[in-house]
Residue frames relative to the residue before (quaternion, step in Angstrom):
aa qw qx qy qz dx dy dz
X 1.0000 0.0000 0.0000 0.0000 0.00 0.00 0.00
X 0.8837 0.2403 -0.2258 0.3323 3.22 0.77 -0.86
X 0.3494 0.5783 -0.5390 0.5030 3.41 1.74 0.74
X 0.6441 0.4864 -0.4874 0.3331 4.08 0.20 -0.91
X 0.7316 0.4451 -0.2199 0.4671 3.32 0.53 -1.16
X 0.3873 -0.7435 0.4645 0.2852 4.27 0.98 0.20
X 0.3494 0.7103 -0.5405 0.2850 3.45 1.13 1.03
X 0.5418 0.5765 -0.4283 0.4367 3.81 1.51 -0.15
X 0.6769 0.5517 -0.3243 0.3636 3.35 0.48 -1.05
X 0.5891 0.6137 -0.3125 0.4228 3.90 1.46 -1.59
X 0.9644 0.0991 -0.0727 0.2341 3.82 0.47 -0.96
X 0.2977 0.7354 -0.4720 0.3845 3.21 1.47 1.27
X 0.6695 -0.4774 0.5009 0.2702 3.71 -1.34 -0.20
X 0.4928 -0.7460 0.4121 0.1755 3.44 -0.55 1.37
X 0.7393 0.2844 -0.3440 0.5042 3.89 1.47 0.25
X 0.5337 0.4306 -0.4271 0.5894 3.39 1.61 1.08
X 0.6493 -0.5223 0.5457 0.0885 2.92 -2.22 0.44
X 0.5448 -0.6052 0.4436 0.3742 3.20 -0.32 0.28
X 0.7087 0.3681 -0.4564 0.3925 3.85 0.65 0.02
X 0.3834 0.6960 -0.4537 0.4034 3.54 1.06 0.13
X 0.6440 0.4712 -0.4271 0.4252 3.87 0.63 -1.02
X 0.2525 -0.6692 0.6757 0.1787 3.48 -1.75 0.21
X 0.7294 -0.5013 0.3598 0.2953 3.03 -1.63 1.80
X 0.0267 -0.6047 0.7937 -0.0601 3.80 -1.55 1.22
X 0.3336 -0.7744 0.5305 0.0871 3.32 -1.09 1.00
X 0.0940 0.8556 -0.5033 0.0761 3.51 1.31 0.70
X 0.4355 0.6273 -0.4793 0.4326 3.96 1.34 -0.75
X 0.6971 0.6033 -0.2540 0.2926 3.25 0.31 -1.88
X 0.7066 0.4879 -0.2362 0.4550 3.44 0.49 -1.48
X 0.8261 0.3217 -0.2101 0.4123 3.89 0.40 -1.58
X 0.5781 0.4956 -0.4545 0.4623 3.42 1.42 -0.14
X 0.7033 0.4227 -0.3927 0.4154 3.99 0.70 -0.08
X 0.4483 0.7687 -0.1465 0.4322 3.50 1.79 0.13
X 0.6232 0.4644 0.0540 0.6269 2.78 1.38 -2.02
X 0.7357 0.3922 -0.2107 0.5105 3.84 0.59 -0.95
X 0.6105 0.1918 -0.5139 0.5714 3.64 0.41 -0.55
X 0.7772 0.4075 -0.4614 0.1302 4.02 -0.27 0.21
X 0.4663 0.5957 -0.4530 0.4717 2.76 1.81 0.30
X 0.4936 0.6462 -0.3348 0.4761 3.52 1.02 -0.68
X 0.7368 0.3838 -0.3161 0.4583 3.55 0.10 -0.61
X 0.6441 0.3185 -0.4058 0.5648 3.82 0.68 -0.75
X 0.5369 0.4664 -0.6190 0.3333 4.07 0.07 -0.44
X 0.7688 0.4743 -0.2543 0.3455 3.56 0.75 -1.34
X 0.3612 0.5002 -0.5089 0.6002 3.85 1.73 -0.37
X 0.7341 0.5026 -0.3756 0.2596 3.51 -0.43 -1.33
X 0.5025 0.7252 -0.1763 0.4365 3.38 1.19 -1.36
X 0.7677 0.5133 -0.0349 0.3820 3.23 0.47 -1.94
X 0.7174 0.4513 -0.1123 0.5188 3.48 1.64 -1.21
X 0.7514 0.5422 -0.0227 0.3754 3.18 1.69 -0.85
X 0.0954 -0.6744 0.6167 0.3947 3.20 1.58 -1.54
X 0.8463 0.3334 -0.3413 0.2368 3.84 0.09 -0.01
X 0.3664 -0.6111 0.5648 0.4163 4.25 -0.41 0.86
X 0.0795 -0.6698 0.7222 0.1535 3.39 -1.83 -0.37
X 0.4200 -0.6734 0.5453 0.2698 3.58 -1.15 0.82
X 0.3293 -0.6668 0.6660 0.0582 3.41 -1.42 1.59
X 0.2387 -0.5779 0.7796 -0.0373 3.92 -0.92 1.63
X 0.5358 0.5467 -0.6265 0.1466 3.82 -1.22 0.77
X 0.4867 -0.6542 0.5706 0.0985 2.63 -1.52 1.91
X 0.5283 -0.5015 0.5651 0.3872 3.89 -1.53 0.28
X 0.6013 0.5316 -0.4900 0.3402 3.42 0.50 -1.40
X 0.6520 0.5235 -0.2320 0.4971 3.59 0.40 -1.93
X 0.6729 0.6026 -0.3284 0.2761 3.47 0.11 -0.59
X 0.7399 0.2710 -0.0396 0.6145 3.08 0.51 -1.99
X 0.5382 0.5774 -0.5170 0.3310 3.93 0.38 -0.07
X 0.6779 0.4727 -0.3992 0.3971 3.46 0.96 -0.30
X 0.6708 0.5105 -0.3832 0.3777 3.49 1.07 0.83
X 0.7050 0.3949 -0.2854 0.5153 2.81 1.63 1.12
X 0.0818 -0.9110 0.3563 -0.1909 2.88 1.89 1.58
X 0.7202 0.3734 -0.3546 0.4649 3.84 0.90 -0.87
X 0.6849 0.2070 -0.5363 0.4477 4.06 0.90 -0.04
X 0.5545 0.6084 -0.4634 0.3283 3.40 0.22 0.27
X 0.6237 0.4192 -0.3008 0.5872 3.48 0.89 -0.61
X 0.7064 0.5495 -0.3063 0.3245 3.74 0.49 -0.70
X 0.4674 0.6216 -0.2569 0.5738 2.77 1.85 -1.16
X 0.8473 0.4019 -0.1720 0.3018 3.84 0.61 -0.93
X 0.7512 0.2387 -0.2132 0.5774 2.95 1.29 -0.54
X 0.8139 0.0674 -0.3881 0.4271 3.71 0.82 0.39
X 0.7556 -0.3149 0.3661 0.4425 3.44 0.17 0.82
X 0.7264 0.5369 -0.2479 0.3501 3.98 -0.07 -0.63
X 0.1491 -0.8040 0.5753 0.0188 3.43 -0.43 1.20
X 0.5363 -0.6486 0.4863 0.2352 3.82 -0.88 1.51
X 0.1675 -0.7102 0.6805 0.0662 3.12 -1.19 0.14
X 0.7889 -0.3140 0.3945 0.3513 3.35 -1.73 -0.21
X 0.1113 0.8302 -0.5447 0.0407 4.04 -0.09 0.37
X 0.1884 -0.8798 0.4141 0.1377 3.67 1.58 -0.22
X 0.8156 -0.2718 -0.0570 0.5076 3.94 -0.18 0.30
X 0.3771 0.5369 -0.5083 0.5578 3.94 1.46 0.30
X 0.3732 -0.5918 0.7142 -0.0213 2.93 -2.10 0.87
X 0.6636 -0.5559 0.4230 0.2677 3.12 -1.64 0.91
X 0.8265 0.2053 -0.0377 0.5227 3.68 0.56 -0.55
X 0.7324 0.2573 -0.3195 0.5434 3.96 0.71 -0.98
X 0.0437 0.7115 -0.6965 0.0825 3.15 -1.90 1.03
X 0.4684 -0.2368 -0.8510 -0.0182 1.00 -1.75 1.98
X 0.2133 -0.7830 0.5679 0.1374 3.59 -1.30 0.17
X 0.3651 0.8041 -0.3772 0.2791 3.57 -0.39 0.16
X 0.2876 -0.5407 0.7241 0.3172 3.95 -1.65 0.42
X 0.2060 -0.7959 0.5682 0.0347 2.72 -1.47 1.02
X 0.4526 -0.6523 0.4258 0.4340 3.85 -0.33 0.38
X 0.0097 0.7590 -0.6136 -0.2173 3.29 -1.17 0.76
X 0.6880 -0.2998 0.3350 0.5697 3.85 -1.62 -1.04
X 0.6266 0.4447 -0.4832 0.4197 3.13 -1.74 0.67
X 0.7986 -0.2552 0.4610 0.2909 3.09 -2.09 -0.17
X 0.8139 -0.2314 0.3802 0.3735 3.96 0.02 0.23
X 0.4110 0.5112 -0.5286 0.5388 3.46 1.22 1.30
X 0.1227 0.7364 -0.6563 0.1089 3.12 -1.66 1.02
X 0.4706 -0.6860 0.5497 0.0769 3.40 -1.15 0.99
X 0.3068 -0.6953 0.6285 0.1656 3.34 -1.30 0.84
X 0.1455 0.7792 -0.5979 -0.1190 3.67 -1.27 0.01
X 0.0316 -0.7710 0.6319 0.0728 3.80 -1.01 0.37
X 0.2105 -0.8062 0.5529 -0.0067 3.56 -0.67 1.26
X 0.0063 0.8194 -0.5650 -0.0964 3.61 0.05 0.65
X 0.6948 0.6387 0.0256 0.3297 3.60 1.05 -0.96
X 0.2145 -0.7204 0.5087 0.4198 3.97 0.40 1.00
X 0.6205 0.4467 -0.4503 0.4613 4.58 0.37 -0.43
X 0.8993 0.2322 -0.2663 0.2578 3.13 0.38 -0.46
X 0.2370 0.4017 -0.5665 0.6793 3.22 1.85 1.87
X 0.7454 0.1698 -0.4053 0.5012 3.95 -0.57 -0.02
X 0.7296 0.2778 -0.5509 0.2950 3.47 0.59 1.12
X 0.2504 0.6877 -0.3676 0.5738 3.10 1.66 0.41
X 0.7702 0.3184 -0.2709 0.4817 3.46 0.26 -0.85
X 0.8049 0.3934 -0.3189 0.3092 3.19 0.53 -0.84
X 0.2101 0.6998 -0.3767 0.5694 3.81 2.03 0.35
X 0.7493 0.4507 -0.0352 0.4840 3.34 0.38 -1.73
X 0.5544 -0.6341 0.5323 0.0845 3.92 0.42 0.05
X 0.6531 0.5632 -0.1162 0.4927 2.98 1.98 -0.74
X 0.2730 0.7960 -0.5376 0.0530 3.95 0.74 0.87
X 0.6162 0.4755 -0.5468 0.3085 3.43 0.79 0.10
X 0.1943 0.7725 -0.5415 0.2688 3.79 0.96 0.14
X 0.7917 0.4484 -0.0665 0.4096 3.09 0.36 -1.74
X 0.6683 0.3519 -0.1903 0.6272 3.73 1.09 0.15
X 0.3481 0.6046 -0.5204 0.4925 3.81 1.52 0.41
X 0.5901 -0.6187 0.4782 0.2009 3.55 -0.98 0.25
X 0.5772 0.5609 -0.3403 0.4862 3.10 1.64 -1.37
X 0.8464 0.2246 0.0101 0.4827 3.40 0.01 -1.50
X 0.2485 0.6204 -0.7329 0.1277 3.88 0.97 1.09
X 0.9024 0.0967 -0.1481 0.3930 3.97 0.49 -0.40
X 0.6597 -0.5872 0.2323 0.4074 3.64 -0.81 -0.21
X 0.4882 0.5344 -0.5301 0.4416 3.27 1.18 0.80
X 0.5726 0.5966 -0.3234 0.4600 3.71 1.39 -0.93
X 0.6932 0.4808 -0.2312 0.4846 3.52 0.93 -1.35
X 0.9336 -0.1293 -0.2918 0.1630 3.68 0.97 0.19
X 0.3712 0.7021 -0.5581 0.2402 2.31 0.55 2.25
X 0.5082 0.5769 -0.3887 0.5078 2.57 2.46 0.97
X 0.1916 0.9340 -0.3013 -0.0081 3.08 0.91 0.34
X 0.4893 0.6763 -0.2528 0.4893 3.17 1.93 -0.51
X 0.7253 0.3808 -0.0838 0.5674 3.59 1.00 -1.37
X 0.6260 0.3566 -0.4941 0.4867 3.66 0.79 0.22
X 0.5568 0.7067 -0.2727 0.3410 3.63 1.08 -0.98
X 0.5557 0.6118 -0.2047 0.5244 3.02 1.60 -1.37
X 0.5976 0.4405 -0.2046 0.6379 3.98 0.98 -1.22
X 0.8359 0.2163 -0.3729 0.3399 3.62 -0.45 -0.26
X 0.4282 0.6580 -0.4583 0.4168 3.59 1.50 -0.07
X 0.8231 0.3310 -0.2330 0.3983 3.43 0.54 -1.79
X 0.5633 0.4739 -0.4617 0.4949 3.73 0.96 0.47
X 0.6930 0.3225 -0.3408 0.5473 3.42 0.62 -0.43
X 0.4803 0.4948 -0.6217 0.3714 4.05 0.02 0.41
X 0.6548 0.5969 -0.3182 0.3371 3.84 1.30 -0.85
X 0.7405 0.4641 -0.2221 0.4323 3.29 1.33 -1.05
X 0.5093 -0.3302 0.7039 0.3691 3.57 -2.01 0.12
X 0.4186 -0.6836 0.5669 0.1899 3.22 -1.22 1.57
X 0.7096 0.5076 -0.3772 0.3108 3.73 1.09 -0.59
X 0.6259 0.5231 -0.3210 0.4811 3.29 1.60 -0.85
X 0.3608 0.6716 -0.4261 0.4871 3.62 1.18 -0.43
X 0.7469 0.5246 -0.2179 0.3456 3.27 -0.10 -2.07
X 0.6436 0.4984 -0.2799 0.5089 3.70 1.07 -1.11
X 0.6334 0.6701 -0.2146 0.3220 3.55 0.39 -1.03
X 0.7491 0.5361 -0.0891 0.3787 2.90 0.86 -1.55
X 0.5465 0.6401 -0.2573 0.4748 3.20 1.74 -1.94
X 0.7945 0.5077 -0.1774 0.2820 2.98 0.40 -1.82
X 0.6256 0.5872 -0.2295 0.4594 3.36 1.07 -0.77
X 0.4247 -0.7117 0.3484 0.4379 3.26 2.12 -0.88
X 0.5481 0.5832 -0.4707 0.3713 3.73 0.97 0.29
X 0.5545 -0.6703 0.4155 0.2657 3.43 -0.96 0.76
X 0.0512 0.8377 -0.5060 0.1989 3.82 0.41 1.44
X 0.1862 0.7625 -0.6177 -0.0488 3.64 -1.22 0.00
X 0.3463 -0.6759 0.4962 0.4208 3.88 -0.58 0.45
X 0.3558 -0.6059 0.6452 0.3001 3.57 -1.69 0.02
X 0.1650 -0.7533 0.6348 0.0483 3.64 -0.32 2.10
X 0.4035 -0.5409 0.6767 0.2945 3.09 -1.96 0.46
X 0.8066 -0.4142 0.1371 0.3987 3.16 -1.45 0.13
X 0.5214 0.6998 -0.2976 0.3872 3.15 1.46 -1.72
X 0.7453 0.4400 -0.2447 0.4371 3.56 0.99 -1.39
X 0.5432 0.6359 -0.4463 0.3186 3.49 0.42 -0.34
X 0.7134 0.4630 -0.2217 0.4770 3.18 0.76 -1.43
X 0.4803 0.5822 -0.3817 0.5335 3.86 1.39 0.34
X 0.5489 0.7225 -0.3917 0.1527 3.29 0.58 -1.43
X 0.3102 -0.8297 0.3703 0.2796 3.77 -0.26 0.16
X 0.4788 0.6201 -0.4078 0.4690 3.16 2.10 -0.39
X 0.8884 0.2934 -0.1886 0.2986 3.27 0.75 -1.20
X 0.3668 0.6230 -0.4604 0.5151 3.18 1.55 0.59
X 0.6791 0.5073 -0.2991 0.4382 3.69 0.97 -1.18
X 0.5316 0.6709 -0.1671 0.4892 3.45 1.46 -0.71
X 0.1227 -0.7097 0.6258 0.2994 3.82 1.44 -1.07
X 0.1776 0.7992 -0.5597 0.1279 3.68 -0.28 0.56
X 0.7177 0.3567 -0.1195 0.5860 3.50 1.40 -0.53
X 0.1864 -0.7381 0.6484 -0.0016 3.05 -1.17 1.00
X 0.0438 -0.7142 0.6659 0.2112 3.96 -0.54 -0.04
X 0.0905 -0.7173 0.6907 -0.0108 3.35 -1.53 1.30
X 0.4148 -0.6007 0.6706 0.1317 3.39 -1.61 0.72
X 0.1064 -0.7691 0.6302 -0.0036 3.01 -0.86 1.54
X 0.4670 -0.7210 0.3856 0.3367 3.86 -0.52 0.23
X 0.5817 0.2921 -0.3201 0.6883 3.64 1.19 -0.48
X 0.8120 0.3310 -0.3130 0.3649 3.75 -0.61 -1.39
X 0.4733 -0.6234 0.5076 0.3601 4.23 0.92 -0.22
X 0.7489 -0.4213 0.3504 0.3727 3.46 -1.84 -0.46
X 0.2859 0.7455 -0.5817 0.1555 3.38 -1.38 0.57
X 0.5243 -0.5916 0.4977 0.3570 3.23 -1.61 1.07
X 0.0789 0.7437 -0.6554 -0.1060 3.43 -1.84 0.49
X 0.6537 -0.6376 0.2577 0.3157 3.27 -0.94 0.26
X 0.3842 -0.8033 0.4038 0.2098 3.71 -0.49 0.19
X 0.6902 -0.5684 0.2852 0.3453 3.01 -0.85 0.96
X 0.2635 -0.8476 0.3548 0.2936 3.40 -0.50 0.99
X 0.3067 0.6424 -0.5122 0.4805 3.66 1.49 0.84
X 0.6767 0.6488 -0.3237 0.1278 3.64 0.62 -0.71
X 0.5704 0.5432 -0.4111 0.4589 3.22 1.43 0.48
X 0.3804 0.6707 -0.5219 0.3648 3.53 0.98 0.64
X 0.5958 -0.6796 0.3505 0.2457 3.42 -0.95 1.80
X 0.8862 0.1781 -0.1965 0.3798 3.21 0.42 -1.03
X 0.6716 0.5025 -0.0887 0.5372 3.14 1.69 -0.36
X 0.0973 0.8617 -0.4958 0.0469 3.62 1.06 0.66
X 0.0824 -0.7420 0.6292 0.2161 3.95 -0.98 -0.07
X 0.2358 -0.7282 0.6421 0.0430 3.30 -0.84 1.18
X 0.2141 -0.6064 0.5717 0.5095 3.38 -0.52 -0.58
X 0.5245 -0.7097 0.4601 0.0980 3.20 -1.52 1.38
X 0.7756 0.1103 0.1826 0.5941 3.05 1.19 -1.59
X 0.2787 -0.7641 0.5044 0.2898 3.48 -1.06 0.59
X 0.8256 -0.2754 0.1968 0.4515 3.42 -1.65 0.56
X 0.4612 -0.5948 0.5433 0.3718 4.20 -0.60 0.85
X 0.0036 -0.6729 0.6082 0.4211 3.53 -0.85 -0.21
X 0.8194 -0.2725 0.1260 0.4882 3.57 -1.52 0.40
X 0.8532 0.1498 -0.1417 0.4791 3.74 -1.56 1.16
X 0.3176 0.6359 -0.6338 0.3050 3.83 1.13 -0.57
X 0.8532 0.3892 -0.1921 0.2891 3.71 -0.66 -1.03
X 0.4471 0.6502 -0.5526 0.2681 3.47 1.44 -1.18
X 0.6821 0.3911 -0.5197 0.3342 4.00 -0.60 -0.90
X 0.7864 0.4069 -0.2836 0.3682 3.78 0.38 -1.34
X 0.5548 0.3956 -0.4312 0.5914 4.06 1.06 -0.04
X 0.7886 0.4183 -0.3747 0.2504 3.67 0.26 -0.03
X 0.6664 0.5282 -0.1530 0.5035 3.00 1.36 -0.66
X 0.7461 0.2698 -0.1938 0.5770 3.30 1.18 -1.19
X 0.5752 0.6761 -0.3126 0.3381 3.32 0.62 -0.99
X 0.6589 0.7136 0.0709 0.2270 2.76 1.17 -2.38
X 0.1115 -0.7217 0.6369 0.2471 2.50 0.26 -2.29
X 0.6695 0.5472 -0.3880 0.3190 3.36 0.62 -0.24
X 0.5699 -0.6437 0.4442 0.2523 3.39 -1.42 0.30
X 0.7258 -0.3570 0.3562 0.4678 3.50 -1.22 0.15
X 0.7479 0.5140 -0.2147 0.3611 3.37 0.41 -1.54
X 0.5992 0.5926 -0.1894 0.5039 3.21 1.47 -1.18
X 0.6522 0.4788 -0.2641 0.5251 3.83 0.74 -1.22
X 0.7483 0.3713 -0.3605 0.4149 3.79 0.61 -1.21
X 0.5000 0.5866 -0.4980 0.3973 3.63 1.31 0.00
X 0.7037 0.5154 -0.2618 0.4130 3.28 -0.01 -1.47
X 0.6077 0.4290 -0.3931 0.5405 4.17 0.98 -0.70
X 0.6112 0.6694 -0.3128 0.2835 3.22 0.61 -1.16
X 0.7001 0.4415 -0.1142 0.5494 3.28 1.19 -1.82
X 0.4850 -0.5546 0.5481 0.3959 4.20 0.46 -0.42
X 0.5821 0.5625 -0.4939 0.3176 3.79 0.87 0.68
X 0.7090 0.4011 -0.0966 0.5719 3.29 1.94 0.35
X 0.6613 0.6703 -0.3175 0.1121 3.42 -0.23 0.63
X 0.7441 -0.4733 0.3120 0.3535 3.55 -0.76 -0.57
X 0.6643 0.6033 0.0091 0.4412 3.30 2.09 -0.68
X 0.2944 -0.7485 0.5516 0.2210 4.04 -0.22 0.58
X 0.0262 0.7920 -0.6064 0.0651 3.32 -0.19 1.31
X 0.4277 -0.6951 0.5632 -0.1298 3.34 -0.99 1.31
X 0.3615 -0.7892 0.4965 0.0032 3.45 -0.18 1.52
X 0.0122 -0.7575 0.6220 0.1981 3.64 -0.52 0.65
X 0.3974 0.7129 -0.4882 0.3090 3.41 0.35 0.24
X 0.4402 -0.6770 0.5423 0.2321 3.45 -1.01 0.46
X 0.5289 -0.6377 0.3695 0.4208 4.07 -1.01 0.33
X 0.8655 0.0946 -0.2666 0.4133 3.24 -0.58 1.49
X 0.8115 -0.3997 -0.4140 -0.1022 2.61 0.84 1.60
């Protein structure tokens, strides 16, 4: 899906190939987007009409409209995108940067000549800003290699989180890159209530995330229950669900069409 539509080619790294990238389901996501809104106007339409109508929509066709700027560019000047990996079309500099430690690294995106001479000045680095290369944001990115180079070897020194603070504050557009451990730290998303810890009976206690509907006021979603474990439910889908009777339920356990247990066939296929 996402080679037809030239969405592989748009968001790899300029010293890779295009089989290096790993599979994003972006189709998936805008095609269940797109459909529950096509759905509603069939059913406006419906409503105005007395008549339904059948809805034909392809992912390809779908999700390609979220890559209108190579596609237009492609149309109106001749020029076919490429691979540009964490740099941007217009802000410079952009990029993850390596920080100290074990595999910690920092994002930044500079759109703004203040917010490079605050970058620089974060960085120890005011003569940046009086370099020729990068006096503005055309210079800054078509130097983009050689400034990148400068904000790496200052960030290898820092704590990507204290970094991360700095930067905000200073007003540059920054965020660390958390591992998992760190997320569940985060203060936005702690401040946010984003986690919930649930007791499972077999798998034990732990923190999971919450539904991200679950800030609706009147209509919140916690998680209620944890994950059934196998058969938990069989009595209440059969009976209530069902319809069936005691006699009927102790049959169906009785026989192996009901239970609590991974039963394994020794039998061969067919029969």
């Amino acid at each position: 899906m996402e080679a037809v539509v030239g969405h592989t080619l748009l968001r790899g790294y300029p010293d890779t190939d295009a089989t290096t990238v790993t599979s994003v389901f972006l189709a998936d996501a805008c095609g269940g987007a797109t459909s529950a809104f096509a759905i509603l106007a069939a059913l406006h339409h419906r409503r105005k009409t007395g008549r339904g109508q059948f809805i034909d929509m392809s992912q390809a066709e779908n999700v390609m409209h979220t890559l209108t700027q190579a596609i237009m560019d492609y149309s109106m000047n001749g020029r076919v995108q490429t691979t540009i990996g964490n740099r941007h079309p217009y802000r410079a500099p952009q990029g993850c940067y390596p920080c100290s430690g074990d595999d910690h690294w920092i994002t930044v995106s500079v759109g703004t000549d203040e917010e490079f001479a605050a970058l620089s000045r974060v960085m120890g680095r005011e003569d940046l800003v009086s370099d020729p290369r990068f006096a503005d944001s055309l210079g800054r990115h078509a130097n983009q290699d050689a400034l990148d180079a400068e904000i790496a070897a200052w960030s290898a020194t820092q704590d990507h989180i204290e970094a991360f603070h700095a930067l905000q504050q200073a007003g540059v557009p920054a965020g660390p890159v958390l591992r998992a451990g760190e997320i569940f730290q985060d203060p936005h998303l702690q401040a946010r209530d984003d986690f919930q810890v649930v007791t499972h009976p077999v798998a034990g206690t732990y923190t999971h995330y919450k539904s991200p509907m679950h800030h609706m006021s009147a209509t919140p979603l916690p998680i209620r229950k944890y994950a059934a474990p196998l058969g938990e439910d069989n009595e209440y889908v059969y009976k209530q669900v069902c319809g069936y009777t005691d006699e009927e339920y102790r049959w169906f356990v009785e026989n192996g069409h009901a239970g609590t247990d991974v039963v394994v066939s020794q039998r061969g296929p067919g029969r």
